[in-house]
N, CA, C and O atoms as a DFTB+ gen file, in Angstrom:
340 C
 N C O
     1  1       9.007      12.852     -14.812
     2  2       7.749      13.472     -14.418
     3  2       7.732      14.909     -14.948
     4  3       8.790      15.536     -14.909
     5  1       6.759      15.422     -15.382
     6  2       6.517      16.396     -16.224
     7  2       6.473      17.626     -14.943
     8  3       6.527      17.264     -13.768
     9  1       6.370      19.111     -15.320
    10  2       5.825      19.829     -14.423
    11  2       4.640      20.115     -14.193
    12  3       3.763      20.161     -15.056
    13  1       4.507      20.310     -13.141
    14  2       2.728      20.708     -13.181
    15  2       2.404      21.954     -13.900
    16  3       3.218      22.782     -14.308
    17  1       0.774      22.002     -14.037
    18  2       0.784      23.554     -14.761
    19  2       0.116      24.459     -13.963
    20  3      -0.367      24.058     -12.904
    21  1       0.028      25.385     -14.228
    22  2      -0.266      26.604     -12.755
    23  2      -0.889      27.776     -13.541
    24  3      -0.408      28.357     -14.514
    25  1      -1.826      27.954     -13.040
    26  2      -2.899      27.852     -11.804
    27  2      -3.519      26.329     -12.350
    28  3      -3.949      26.301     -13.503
    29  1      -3.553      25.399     -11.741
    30  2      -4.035      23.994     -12.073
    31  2      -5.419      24.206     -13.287
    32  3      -6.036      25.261     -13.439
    33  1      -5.621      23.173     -13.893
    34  2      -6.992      23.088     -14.529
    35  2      -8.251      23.209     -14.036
    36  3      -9.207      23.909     -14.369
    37  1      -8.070      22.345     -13.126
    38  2      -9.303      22.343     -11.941
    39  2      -8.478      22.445     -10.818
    40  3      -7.290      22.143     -10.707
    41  1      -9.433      23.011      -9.816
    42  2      -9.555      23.457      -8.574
    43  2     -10.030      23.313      -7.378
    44  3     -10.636      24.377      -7.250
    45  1     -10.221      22.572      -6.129
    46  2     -11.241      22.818      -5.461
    47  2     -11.144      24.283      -4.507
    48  3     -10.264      25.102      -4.773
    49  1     -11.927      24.478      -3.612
    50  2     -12.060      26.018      -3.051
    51  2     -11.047      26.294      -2.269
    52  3     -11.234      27.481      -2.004
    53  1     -10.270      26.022      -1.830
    54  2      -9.073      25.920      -0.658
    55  2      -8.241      27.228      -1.963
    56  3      -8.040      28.442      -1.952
    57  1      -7.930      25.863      -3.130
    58  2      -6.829      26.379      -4.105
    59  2      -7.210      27.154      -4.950
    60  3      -6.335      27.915      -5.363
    61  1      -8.678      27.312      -5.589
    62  2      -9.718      28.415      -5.840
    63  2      -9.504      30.008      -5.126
    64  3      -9.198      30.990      -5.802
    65  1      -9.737      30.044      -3.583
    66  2      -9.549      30.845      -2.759
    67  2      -7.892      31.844      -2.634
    68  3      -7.762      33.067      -2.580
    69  1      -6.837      30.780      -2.619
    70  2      -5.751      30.897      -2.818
    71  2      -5.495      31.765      -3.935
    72  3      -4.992      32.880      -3.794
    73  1      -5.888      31.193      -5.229
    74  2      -5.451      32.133      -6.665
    75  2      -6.432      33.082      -6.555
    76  3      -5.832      34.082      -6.950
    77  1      -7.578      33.443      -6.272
    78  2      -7.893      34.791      -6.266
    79  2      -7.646      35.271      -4.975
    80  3      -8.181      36.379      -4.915
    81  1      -7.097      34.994      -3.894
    82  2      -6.842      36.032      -3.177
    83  2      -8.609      36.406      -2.002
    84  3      -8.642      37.421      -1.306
    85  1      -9.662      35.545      -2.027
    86  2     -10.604      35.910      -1.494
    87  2     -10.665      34.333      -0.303
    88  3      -9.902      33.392      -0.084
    89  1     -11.848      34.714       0.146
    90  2     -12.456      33.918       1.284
    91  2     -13.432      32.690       0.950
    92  3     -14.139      32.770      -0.054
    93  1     -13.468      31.933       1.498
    94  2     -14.693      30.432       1.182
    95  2     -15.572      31.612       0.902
    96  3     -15.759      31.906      -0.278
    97  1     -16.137      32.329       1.852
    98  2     -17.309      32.783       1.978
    99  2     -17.924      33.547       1.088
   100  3     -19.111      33.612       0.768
   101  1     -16.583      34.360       0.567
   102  2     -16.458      35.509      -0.457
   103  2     -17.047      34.262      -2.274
   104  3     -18.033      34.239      -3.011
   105  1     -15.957      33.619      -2.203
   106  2     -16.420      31.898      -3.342
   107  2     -18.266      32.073      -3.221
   108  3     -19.137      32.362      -4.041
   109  1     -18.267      31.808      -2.091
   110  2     -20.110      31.312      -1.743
   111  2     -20.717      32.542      -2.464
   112  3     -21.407      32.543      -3.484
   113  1     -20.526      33.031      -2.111
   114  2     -21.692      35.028      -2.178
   115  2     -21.186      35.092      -3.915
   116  3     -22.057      35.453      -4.706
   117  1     -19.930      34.775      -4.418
   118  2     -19.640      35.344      -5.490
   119  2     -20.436      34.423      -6.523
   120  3     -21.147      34.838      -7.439
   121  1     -20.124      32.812      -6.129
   122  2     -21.274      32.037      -7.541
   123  2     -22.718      32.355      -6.910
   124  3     -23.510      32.241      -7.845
   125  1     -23.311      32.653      -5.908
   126  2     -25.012      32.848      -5.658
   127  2     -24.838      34.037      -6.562
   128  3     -25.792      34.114      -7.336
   129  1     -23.969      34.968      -6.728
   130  2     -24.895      36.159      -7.554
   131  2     -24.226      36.076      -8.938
   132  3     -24.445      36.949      -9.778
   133  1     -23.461      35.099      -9.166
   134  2     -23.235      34.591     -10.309
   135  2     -21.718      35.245     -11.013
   136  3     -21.525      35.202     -12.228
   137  1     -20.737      35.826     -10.062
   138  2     -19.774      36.548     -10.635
   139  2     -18.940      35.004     -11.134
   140  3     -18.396      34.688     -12.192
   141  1     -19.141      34.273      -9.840
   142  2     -18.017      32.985     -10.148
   143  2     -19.006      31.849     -10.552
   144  3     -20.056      31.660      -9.938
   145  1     -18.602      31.092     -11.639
   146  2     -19.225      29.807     -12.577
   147  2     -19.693      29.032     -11.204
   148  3     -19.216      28.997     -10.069
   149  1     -20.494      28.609     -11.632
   150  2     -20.905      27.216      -9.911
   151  2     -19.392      25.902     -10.297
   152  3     -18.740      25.663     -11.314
   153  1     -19.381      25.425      -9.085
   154  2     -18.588      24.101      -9.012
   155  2     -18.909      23.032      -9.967
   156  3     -19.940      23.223     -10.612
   157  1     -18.223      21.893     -10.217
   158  2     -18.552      20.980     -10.744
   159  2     -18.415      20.052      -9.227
   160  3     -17.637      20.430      -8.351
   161  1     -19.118      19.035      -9.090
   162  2     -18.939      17.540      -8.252
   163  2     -18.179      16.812      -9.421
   164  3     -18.629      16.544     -10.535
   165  1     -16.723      16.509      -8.841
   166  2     -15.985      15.514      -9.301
   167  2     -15.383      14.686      -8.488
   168  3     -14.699      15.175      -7.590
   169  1     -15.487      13.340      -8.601
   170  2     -15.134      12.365      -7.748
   171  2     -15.536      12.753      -6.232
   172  3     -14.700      12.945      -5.349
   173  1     -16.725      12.827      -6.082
   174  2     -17.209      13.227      -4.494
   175  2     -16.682      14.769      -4.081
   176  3     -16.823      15.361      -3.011
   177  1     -15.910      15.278      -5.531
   178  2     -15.579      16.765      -4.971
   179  2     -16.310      18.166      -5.467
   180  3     -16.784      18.232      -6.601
   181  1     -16.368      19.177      -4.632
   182  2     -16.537      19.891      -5.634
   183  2     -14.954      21.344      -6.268
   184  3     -14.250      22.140      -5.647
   185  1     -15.085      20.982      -7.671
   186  2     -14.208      21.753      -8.182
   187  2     -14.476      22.560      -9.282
   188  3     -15.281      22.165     -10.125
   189  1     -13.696      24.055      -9.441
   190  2     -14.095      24.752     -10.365
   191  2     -12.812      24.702     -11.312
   192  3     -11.656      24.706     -10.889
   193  1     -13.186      24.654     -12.655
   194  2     -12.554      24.553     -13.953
   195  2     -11.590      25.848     -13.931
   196  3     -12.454      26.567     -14.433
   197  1     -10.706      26.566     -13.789
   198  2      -9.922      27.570     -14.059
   199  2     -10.475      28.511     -14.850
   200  3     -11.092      29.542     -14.581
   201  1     -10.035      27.799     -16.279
   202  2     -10.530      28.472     -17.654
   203  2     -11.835      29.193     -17.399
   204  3     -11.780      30.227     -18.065
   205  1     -13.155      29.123     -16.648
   206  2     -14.159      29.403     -16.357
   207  2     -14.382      30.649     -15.602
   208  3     -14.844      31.760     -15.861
   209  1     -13.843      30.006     -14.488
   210  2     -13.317      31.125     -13.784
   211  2     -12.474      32.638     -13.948
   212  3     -12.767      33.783     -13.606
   213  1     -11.614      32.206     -14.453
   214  2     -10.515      33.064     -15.536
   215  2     -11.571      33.809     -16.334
   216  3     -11.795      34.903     -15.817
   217  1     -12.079      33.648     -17.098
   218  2     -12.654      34.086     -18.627
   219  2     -14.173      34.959     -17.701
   220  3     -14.483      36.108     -18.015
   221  1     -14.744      34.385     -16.887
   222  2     -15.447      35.287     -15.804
   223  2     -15.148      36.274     -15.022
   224  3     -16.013      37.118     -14.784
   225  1     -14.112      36.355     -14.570
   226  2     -13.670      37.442     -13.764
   227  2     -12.598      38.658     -14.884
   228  3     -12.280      39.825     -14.653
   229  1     -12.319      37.880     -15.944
   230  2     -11.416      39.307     -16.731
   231  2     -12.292      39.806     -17.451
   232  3     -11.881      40.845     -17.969
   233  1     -13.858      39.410     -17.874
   234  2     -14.729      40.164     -18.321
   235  2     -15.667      40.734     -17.551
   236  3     -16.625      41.356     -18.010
   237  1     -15.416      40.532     -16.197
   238  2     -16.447      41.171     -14.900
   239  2     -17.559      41.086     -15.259
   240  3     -18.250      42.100     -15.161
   241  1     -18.133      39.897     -15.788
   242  2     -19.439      39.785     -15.799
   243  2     -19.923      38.537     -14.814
   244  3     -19.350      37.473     -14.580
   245  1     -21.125      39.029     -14.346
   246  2     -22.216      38.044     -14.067
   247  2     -22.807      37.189     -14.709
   248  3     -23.143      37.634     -15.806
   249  1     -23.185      35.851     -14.496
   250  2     -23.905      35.161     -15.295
   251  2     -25.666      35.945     -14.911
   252  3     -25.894      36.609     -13.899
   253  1     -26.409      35.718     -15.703
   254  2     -27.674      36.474     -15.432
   255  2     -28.625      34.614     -14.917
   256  3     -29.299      34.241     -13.956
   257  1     -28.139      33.977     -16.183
   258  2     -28.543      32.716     -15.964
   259  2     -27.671      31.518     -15.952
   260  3     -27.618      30.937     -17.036
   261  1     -27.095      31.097     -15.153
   262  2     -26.345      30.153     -15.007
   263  2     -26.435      28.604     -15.635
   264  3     -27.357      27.793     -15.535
   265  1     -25.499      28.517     -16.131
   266  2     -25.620      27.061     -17.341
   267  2     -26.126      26.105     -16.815
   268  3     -26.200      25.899     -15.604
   269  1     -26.650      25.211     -17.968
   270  2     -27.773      24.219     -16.560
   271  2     -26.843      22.810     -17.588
   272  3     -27.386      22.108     -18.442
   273  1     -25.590      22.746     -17.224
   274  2     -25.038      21.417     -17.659
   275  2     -25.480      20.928     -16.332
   276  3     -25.548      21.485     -15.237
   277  1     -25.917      19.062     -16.960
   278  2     -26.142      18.466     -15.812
   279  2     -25.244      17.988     -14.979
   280  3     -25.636      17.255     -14.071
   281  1     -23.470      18.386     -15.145
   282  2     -22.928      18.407     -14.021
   283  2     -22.291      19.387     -13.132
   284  3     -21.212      19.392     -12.539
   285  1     -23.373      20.301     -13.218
   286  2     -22.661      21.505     -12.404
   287  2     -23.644      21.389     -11.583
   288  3     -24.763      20.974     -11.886
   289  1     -23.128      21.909     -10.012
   290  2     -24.228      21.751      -8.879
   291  2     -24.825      23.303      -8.991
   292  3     -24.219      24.212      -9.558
   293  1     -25.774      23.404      -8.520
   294  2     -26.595      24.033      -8.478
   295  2     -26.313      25.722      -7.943
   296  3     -25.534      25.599      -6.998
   297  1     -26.509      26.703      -8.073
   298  2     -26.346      27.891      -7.657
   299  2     -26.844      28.543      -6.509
   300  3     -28.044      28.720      -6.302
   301  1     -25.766      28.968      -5.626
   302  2     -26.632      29.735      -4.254
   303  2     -26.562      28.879      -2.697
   304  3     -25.597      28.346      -2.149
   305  1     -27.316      28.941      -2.468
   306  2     -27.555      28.635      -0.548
   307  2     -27.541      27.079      -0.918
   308  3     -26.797      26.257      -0.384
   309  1     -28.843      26.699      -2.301
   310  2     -28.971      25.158      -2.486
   311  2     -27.926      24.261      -2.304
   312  3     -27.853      23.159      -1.761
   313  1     -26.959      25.139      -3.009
   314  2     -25.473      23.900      -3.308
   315  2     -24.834      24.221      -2.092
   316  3     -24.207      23.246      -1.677
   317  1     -24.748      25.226      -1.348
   318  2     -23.940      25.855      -0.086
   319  2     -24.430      24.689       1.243
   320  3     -23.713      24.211       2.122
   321  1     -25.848      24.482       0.998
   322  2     -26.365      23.796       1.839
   323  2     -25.914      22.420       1.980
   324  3     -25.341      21.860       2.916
   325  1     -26.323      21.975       0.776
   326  2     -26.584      20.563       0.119
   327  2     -24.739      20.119       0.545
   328  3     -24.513      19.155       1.277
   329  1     -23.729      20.872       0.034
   330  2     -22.128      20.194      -0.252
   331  2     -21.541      20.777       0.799
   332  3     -20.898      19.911       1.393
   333  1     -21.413      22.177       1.500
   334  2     -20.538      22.778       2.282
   335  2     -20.725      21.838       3.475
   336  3     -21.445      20.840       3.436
   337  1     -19.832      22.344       4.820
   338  2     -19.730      21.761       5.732
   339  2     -19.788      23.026       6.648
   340  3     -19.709      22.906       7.871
């Protein structure tokens, strides 16, 4: 068995939260104003890609308009609503 690789590829928010060091809540507020990429829904989950994440936060930018691939959920309260618990 191989080793794993670290910080994983994908993520969901637990282990998201973990590598940066912030809060669910802090996650929520940060993709509504667009610092952090929105989630993907994979297999009933939602998870964020690393690389995305990564490459967003060491250039401290905001997205102004957030990518409209059709599998990324949606940005803000919508997706907070719609997936959170």
């Amino acid at each position: 068995m191989s080793p794993l690789t670290y910080p994983p590829p994908w993520m969901d928010i637990v282990t998201l939260c973990d590598h940066i060091c912030v809060s669910q809540n802090t996650v929520d507020n940060w993709v509504a104003a667009g610092i952090l990429p929105p989630p993907r829904k994979r297999g009933g989950k939602l998870m964020w890609r690393w690389r995305e994440v990564d490459e967003r936060l060491a250039l401290g930018q905001s997205a102004s308009e957030p990518e409209t691939r059709k599998d990324e959920v949606n940005v803000g309260r919508e997706w907070k609503s719609r997936f959170r618990k």
